[in-house]
N, C-alpha and C positions, 0 to 999 in steps of 0.2 A: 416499413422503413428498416431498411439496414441497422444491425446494431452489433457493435465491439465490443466483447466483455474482458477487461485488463485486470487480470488478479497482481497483488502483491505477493510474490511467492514467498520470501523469507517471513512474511507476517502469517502469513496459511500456516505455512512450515511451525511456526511457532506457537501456535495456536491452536491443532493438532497435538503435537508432542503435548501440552499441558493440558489439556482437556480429556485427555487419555495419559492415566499414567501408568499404565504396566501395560502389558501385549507385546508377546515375543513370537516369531519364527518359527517351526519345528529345528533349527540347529543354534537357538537361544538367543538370537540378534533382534534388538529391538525394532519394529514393526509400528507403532501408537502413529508416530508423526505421519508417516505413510498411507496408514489404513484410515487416520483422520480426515488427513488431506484429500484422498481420494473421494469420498462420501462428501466431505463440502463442495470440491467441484463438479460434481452429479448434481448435488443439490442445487448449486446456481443453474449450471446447464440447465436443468429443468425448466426452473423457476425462469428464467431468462429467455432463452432459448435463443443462444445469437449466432450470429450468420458467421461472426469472426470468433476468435479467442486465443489469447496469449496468455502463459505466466513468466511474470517478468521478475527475473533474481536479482539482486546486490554484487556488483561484479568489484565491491570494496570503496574505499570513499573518496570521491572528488577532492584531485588535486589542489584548486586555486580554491574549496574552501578550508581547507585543512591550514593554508600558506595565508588565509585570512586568521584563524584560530585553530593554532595548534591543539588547543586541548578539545575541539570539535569530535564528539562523541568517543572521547577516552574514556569516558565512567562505566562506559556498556560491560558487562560482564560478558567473559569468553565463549563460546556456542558451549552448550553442553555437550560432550564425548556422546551420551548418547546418541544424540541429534543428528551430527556432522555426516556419520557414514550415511544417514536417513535422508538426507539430502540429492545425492546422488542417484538412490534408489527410485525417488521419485520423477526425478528426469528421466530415469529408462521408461518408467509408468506412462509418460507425458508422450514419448518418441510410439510405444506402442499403442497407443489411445491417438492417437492422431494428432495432439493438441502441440501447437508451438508454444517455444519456449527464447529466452533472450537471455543471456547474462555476457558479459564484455568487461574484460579488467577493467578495473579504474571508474564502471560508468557504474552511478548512483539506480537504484530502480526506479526511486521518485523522478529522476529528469528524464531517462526514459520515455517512462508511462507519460510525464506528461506532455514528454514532445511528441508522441504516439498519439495521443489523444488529443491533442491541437488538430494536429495533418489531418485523422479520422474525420473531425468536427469540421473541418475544412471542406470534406468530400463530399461533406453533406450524411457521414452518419450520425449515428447516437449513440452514445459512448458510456457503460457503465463500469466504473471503475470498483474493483471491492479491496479495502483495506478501511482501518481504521484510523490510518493515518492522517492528521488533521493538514497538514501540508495541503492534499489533495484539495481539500474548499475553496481553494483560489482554483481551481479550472472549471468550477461548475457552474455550467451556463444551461440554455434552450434546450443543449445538444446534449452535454456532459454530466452525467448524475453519479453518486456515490453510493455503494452499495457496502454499508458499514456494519462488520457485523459485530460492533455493540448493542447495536438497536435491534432487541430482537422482535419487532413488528415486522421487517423486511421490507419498509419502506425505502423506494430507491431515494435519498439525500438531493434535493433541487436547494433555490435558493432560499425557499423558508424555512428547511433547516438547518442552513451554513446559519442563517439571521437568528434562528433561537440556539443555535448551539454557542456560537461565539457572540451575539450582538454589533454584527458588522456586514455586510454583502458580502460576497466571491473575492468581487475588487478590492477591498481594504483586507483581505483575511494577511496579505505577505506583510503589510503593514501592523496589523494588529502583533502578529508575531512576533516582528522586528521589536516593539513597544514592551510588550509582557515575554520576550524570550521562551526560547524552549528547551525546560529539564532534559527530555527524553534526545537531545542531538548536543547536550553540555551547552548551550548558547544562553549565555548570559542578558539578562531584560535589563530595561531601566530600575534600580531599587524603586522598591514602592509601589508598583505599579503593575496589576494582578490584570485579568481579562476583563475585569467590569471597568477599570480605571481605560483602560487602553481603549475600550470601546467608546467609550465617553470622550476620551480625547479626538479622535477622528471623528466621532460625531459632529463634531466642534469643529474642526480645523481640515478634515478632508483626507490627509496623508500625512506621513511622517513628515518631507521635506517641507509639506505648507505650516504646520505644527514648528518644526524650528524655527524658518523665516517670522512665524508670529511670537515666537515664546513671552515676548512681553506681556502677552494677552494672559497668559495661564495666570487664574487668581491667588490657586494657591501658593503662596512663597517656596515651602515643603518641596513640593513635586517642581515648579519652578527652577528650583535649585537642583533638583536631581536630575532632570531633562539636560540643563546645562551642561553637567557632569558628564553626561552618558552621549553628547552628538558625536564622537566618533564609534561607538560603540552601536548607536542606533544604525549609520550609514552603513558599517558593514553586515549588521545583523541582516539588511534588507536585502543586502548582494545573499548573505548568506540562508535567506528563508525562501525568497527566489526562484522559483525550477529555472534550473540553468539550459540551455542550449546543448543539445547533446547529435554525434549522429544517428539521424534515425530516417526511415521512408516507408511510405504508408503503401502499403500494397497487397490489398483484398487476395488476394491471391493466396499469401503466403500465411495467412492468418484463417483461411477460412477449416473448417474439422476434416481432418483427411480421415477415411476408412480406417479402423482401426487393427492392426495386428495379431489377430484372435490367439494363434497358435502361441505369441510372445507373451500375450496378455494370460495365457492360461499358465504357461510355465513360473511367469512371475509371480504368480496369486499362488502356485502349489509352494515354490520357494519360503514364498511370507505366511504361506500356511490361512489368505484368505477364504477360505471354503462358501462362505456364502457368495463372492464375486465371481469363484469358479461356477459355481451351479448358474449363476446367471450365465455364462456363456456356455451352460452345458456340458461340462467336466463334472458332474457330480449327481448320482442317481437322484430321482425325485424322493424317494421314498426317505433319503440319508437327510435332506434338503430342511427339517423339523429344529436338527442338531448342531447345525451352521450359525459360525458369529454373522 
């Protein structure tokens, strides 16, 4: 079977830079995120081995949820200076290795990925998406697995770990969100009302909208009262947890690993000063090969 590996690039990117923290260049430009990043996507490649492959960027934040809540992911702190130029770098790395890449002003990576990964699952592939982002658990189905690397077993994420991680299916995870909000996008929850509560409540009631319609039902007075408080807040949390609608089209083609760039890929490794990725493609005596990062 066919299978589409959809990385989150600015999560890699990130994750990278901090897992590595010093590594510079020979002309003193920090290298960590780059050299990081490069070795986890070998690593999935491996481990994977899929017939497609994109990394998909943050091309900045969606219009109509920003116009839903202005303060939608204002608390993020600034990319770090280090970081920023490391970014770039890695797209030349991505053009020379063959691997596509997507980023689009305005379009989010999560609606992206997961209008990419609907189409994919439609064609009848299998779709492994790798971030940590919990967003992702509403797409995972038959087709659709998540490759999270918190969990370092390297289990690909199906639906009994959407059900033990958050206590809900795929189907209720936009709903759970919408309910307990999410710190990391500034989207404010119902007070009171933490992941074990939220799961409990759809337990019960199905979905946010069946959970209003019934609120008389809810025993406790407490959360009762705070549900009531929070139904315009709930309604758009759900527009806003949501994978929105994005343009996108699915086309084996364009995604599948083209030949890679040897000569670009040598030049850029002398550049970054990575000497062990040089010797892989043979830019570097065997004998020198001992002394290589």
């Amino acid at each position: 079977m066919s299978r589409l590996l959809i990385v989150d690039g600015h999560a890699y990117a990130y994750r990278a830079f901090h897992a590595i923290r010093e590594l510079r260049g020979p002309d003193g430009r920090p290298t960590n995120a780059i050299y990081g990043f490069i070795k986890m996507l070998e690593k999935m490649r491996v481990a994977l081995a899929p017939a497609g492959l994109i990394v998909v960027w943050d091309g900045g934040l969606n219009a109509e949820r920003v116009s839903l809540l202005p303060e939608y992911k204002a608390q993020r702190p600034e990319m770090p200076d280090d970081l920023r130029p490391q970014l770039d770098a890695i797209g030349e790395f991505l053009a020379a290795a063959g691997v596509a890449s997507y980023c689009v002003s305005g379009v989010e990576a999560d609606d992206y990925i997961g209008c990419l990964a609907r189409q994919a699952e439609l064609a009848g592939w299998d779709v492994v998406i790798a971030s940590a982002d919990k967003d992702f658990m509403q797409l995972v189905s038959a087709r659709v697995g998540l490759l999270n690397p918190n969990d370092k077993s390297g289990v690909l994420w199906g639906r009994d770990q959407v059900v033990a991680k958050s206590g809900v299916p795929p189907e209720q995870v936009a709903d759970w969100l919408a309910l307990m909000g999410d710190a990391v996008d500034n989207i404010p929850g119902v007070p009171g009302v933490g992941p074990k509560t939220a799961a409990d409540l759809l337990r019960n009631f199905g979905s946010v909208d069946a959970l209003l319609e019934r609120l008389p039902e809810v025993k406790s007075d407490k959360l009762r009262a705070s549900l009531q408080g929070a139904v315009a807040n709930l309604r758009r949390n759900l527009q806003m947890v949501r994978l929105m609608a994005v343009p996108c089209e699915f086309v084996p083609e364009q995604l599948a690993l083209r030949p890679e760039d040897a000569g670009r890929l040598r030049m850029l490794f002398e550049q970054w000063g990575f000497k062990g990725m040089l010797a892989a493609l043979g830019g570097v005596p065997r004998e020198q090969q001992a002394e290589l990062i």
